[in-house]
C-alpha positions in Angstrom: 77.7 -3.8 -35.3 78.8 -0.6 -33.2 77.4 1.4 -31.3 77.1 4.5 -34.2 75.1 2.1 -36.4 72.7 0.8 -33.7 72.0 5.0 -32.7 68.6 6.2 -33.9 68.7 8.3 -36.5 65.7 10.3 -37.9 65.9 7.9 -41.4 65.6 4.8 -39.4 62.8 6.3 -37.3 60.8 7.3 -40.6 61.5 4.0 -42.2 60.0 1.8 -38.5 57.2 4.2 -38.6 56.5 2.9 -42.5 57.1 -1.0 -41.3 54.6 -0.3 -38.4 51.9 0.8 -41.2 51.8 -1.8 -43.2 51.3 -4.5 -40.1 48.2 -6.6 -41.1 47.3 -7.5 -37.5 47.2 -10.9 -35.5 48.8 -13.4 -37.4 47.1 -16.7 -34.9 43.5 -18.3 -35.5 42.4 -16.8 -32.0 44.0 -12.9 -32.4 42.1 -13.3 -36.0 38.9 -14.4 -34.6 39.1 -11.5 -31.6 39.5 -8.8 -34.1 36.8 -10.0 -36.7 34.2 -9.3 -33.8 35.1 -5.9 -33.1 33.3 -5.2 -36.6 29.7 -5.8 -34.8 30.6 -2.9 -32.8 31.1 -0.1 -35.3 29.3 0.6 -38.6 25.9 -0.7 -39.8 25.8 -3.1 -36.5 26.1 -0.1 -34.2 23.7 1.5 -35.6 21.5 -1.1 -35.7 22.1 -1.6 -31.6 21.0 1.9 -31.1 18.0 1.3 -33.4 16.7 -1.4 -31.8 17.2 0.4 -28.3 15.2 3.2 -29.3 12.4 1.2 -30.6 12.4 -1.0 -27.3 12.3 2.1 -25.2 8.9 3.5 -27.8 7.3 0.2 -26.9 8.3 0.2 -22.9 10.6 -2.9 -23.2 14.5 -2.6 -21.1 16.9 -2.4 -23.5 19.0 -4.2 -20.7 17.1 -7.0 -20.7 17.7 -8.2 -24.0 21.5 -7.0 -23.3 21.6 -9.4 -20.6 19.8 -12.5 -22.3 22.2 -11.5 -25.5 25.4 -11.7 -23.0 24.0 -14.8 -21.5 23.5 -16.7 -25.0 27.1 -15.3 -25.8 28.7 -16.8 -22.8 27.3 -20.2 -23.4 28.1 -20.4 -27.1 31.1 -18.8 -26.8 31.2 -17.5 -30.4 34.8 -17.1 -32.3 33.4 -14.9 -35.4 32.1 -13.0 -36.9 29.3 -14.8 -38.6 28.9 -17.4 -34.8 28.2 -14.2 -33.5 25.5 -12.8 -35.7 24.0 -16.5 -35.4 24.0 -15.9 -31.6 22.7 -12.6 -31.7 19.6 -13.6 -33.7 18.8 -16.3 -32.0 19.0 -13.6 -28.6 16.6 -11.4 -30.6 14.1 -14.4 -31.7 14.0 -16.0 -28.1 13.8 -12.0 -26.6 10.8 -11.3 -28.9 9.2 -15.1 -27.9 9.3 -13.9 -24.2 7.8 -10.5 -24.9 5.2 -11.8 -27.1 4.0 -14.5 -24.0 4.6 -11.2 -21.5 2.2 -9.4 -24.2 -0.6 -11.9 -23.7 -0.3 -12.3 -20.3 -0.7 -9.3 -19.4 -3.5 -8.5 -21.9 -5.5 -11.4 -20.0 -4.6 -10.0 -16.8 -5.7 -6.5 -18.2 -9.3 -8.4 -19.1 -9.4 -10.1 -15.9 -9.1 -6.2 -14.0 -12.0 -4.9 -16.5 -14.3 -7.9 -15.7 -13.7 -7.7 -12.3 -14.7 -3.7 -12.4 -17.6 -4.3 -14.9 -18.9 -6.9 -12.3 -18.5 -4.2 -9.7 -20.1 -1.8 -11.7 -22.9 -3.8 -11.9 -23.7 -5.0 -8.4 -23.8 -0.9 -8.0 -26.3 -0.6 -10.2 -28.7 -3.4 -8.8 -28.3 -2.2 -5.6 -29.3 1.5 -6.8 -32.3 -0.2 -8.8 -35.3 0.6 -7.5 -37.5 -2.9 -7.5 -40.1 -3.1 -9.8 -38.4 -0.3 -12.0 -38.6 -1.1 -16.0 -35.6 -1.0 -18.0 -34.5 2.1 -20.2 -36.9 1.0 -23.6 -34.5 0.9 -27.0 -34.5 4.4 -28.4 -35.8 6.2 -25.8 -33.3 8.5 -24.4 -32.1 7.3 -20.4 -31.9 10.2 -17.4 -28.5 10.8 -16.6 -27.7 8.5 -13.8 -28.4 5.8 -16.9 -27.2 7.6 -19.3 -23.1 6.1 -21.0 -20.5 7.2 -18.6 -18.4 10.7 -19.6 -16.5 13.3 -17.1 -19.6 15.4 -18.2 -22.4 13.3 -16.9 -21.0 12.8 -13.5 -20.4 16.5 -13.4 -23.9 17.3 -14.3 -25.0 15.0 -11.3 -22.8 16.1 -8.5 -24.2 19.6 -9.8 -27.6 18.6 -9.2 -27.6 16.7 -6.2 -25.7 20.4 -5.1 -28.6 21.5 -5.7 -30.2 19.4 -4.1 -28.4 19.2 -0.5 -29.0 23.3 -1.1 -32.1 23.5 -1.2 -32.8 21.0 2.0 -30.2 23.1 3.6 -33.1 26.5 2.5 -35.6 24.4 3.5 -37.0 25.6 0.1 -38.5 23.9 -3.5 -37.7 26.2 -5.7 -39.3 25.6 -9.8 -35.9 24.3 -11.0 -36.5 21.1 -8.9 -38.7 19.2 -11.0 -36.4 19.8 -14.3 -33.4 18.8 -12.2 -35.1 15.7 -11.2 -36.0 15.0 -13.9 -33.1 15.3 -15.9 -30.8 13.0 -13.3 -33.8 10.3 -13.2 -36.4 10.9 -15.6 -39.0 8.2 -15.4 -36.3 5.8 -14.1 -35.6 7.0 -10.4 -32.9 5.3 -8.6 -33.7 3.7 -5.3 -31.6 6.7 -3.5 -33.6 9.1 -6.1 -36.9 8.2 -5.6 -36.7 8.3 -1.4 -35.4 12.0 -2.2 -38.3 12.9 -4.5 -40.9 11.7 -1.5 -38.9 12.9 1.4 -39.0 16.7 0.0 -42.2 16.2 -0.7 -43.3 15.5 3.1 -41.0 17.9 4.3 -43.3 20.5 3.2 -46.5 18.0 4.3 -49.1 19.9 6.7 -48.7 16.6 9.2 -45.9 18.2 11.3 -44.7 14.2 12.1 -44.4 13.0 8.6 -42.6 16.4 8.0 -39.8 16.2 10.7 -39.4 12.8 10.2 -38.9 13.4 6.2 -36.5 16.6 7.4 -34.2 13.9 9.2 -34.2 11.1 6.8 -33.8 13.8 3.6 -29.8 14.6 3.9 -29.0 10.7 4.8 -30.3 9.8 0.9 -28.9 12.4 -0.8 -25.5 11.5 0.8 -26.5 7.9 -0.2 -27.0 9.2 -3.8 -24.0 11.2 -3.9 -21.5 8.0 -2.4 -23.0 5.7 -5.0 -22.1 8.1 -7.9 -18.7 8.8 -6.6 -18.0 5.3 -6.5 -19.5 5.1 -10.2 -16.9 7.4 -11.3 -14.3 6.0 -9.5 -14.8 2.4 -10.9 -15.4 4.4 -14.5 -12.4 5.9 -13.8 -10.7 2.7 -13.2 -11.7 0.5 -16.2 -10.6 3.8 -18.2 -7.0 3.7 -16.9 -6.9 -0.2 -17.8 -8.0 0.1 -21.2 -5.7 3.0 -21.8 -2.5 1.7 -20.8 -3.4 -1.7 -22.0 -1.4 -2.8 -25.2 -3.7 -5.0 -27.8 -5.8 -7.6 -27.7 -3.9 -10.9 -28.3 -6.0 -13.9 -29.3 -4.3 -16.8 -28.0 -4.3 -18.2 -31.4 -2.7 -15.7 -32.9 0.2 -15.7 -30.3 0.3 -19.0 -30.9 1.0 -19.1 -34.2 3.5 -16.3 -33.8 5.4 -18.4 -31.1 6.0 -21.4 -33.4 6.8 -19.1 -36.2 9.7 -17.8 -33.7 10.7 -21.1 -32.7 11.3 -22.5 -36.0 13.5 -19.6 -36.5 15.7 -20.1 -33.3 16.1 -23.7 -34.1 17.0 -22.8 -37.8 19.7 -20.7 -36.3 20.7 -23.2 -33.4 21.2 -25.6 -36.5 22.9 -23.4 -38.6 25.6 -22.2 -35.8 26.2 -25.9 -34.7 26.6 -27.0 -38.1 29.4 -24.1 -38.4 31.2 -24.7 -35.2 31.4 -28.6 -36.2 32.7 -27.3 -39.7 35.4 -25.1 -38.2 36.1 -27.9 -35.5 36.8 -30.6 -39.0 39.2 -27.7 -40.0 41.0 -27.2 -37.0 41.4 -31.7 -37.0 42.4 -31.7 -40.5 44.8 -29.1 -40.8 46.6 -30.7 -37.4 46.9 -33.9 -39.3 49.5 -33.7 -42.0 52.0 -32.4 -39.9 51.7 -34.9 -37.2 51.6 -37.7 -40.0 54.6 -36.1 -41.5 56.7 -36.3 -38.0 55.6 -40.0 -37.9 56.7 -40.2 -41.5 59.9 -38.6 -40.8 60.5 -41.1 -38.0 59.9 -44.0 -39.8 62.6 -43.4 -42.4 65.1 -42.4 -39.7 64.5 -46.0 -38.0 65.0 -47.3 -41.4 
């Protein structure tokens, strides 16, 4: 051939473009197998990776984590298709959503354990503030507010009145609000803190100068006593408020239970299903080496003949 017919010209350009077209790809089992997983990273499959990301970020889950167990199960099975690596991939999603789900109920009985600790708290408060001998709030009968359910608006209404209060010892005055303020923070139910302030101002205005100075220094001590006890109401209020809102359900251990197994049958279906395929292709792979290695044997034999 010379040199003129081995010169590119624009026809034989045209004509390897066409050639290059129509290539099919990798011809070899392994170039096949390479390409066929490229297709879970377009299409439907792409969109349902971004799907699922969005939906672990709604429910505060790392999308990265489930990226990382899903690379780890992919390393160890070392999947060569398409449909190994959709068998991998679930069983990454079913052993992801096993973890979460005991990650769930561990930390909705850690979440009980942090309420029970504050209601216990919360309680020990409260029989400290009890003033002995003092009859419980009667079913029906409305409580004072230092009783009454806890709300931003009751602790507001109590730091108001013991304002009040510390003003008015302050004016060395008892002005005709005091008994509908006292009565509405304690009713017939006076604290401990509450009834010592309802005496002491009392005897501050006493005509026994002793009783009255010595009512005049112990007045301000209670009502600080008063007023640190309800601040430390609110705060542990305030507390077992933030739990329960950033808490996520209930879980009965049964019920986790149950879903667990339900998972685990499912990874193992999968397990089954992707060993039974990779010892399918593996028979293949045996068989198809076979008849050409019995042929060569074959072939030998005759020539010794």
């Amino acid at each position: 051939m010379s040199l003129v017919e081995r010169e590119s010209t624009p026809a034989r350009v045209a004509a390897s473009q066409a050639n290059g077209k129509k290539s099919k790809g990798p011809t070899t089992a392994e170039g096949k197998a390479r390409v066929s997983l490229n297709a879970l990273k377009t299409g439907a499959y792409a969109k349902t990776d971004k799907a699922r990301r969005e939906v672990m970020l709604r429910r505060g889950e790392n999308p990265e984590d489930f990226e990382q167990l899903h690379h780890e199960f992919t390393a160890e099975w070392q999947p060569e298709y398409v449909t190994e690596a959709m068998l991998v991939k679930t069983i990454a999603e079913k052993s992801f959503d096993k973890a979460h789900l005991r990650a769930a109920w561990m930390e909705s009985q850690l979440n009980s354990l942090r309420v029970a600790e504050v209601q216990a708290e919360r309680r020990q408060l409260l029989a400290r503030r009890w003033l002995p001998g003092l009859p419980g709030v009667e079913s029906g009968q409305q409580p004072p507010l230092w009783l009454a359910k806890d709300s931003p608006s009751k602790f507001h209404a109590i730091f108001e009145i013991l304002d009040d209060l510390r003003k008015w010892y302050d004016n060395r005055e008892v002005p005709g609000t005091f008994g509908q303020e006292m009565h509405a923070l304690y009713g017939e139910h006076h604290s401990r803190a509450g009834e010592r302030i309802r005496t002491l101002f009392i005897e501050m205005f006493a005509n026994d100068k002793d009783v009255a100075a010595k009512a005049e220094a112990e007045l301000p001590k209670w009502i600080a006593r008063e007023r640190s006890d309800v601040e430390r109401e609110l705060e542990l209020y305030r507390q077992e408020w933030e739990i329960t809102a950033n808490a996520g359900p209930n879980l009965a251990e049964e019920e986790v239970a149950k879903k667990e197994a339900a998972l685990e049958r499912q990874i193992r279906e999968q397990t089954r299903l992707l060993l039974q395929l990779k010892n399918t292709r593996s028979q293949w792979d045996r068989s198809s080496e076979r008849p050409e290695t019995g042929n060569r044997e074959q072939g030998t034999g005759k020539s010794r003949k």
